[in-house]
C-alpha positions as CSV (number, residue, x, y, z in Angstrom):
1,X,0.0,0.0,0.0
2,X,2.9,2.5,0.9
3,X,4.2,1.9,-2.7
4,X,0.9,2.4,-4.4
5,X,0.5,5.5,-2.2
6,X,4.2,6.7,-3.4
7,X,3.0,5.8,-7.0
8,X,0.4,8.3,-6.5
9,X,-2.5,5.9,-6.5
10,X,-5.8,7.0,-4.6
11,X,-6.4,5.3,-1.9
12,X,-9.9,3.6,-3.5
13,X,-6.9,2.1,-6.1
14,X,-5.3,0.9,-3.5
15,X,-7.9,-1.0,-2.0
16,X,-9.6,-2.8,-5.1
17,X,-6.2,-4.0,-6.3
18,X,-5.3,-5.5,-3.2
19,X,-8.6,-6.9,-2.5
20,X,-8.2,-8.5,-6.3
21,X,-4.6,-9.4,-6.4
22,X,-5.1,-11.5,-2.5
23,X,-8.6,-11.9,-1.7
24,X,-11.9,-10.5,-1.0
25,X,-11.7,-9.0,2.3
26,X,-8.3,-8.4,2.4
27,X,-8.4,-4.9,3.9
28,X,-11.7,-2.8,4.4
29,X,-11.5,0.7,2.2
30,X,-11.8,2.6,5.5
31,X,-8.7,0.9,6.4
32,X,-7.0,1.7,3.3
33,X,-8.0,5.5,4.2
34,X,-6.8,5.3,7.3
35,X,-3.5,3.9,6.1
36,X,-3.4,6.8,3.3
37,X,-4.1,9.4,5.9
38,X,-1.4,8.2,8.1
39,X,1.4,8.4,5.2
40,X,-0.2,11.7,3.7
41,X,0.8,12.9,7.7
42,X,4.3,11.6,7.5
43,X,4.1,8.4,8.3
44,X,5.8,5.6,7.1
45,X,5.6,2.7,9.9
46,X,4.0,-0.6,8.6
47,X,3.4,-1.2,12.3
48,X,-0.5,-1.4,12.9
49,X,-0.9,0.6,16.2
50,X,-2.0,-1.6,18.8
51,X,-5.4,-1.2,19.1
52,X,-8.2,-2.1,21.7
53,X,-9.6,-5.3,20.4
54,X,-12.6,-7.2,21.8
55,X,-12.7,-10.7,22.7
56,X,-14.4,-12.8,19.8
57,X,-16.8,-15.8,20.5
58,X,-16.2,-16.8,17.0
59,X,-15.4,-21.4,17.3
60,X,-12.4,-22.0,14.1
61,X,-13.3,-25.4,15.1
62,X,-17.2,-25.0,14.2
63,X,-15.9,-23.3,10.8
64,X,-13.9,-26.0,10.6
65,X,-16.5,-28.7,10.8
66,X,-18.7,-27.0,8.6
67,X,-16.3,-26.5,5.8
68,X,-15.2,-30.3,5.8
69,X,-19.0,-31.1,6.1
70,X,-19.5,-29.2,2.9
71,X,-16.8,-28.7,0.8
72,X,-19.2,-27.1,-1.5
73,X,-19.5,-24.0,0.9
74,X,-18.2,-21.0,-0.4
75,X,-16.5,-18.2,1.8
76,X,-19.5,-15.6,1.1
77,X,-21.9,-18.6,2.6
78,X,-19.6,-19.3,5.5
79,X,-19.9,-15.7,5.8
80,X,-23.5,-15.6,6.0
81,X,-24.0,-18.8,8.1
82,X,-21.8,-17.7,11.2
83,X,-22.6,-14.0,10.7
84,X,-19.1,-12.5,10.5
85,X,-16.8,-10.6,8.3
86,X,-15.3,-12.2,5.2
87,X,-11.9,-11.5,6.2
88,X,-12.5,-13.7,9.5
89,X,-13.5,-16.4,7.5
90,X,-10.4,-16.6,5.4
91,X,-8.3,-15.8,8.2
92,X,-9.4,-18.4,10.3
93,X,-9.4,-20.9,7.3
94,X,-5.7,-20.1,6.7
95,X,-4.7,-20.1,10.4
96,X,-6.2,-23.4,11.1
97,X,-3.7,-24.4,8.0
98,X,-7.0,-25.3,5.8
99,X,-5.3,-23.4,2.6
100,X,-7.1,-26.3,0.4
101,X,-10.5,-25.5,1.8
102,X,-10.0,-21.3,1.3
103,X,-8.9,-22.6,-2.4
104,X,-11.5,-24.3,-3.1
105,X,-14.0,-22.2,-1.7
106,X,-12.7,-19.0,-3.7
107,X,-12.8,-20.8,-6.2
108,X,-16.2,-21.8,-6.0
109,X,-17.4,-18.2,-5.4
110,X,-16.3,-17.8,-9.3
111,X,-18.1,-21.0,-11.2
112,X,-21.6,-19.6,-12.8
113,X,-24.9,-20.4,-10.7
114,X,-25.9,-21.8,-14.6
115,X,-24.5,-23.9,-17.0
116,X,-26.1,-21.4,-19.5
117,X,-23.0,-19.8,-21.8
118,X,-22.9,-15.9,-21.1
């Protein structure tokens, strides 16, 4: 993001291109603003401030089971069945090492709802 900023890309830029080159959910535009504000100020840390954070009740282990019940969930209907952010979702998927399931469920986000040719 500092590099794109240096490039002179808007912060909006930013955003959808990392969102596109890693993943849905990456990073939130506000967050992208917030990181753009910070090195229009001067700053050039990479270093998230630490920040208040509140205790989650979200269960990896129920994502878990529900992803290997189902491996024809995708992340946006993981994301609607536990009621949380995208970005948790793939986070969790990837810290419980379940790179295969966040593969195939990306991937499954893109295949057509019809076998009708666009």
């Amino acid at each position: 993001m500092l590099y794109h900023f240096e490039k002179g890309w808007k912060a909006a830029q930013s955003f959808c291109n990392l969102n596109g080159l890693f993943a849905e959910g990456t990073i939130s535009e506000c967050r992208c603003r917030k990181w753009y504000g910070l090195f229009k100020s001067g700053g050039t840390s990479l270093e998230d401030k630490q920040a208040i954070s509140r205790s989650s009740d979200f269960d990896d282990q129920m994502l878990l089971a529900a992803a290997q019940r189902d491996e024809s969930f995708t992340t946006q209907m993981l994301t609607d069945s536990f009621n949380v952010n995208h970005s948790t979702i793939v986070r969790c998927l990837k810290k419980l090492k379940k790179d295969r399931l966040l593969g195939a469920c990306l991937f499954s986000n893109l295949i057509p709802m019809s076998n009708t040719e666009v």
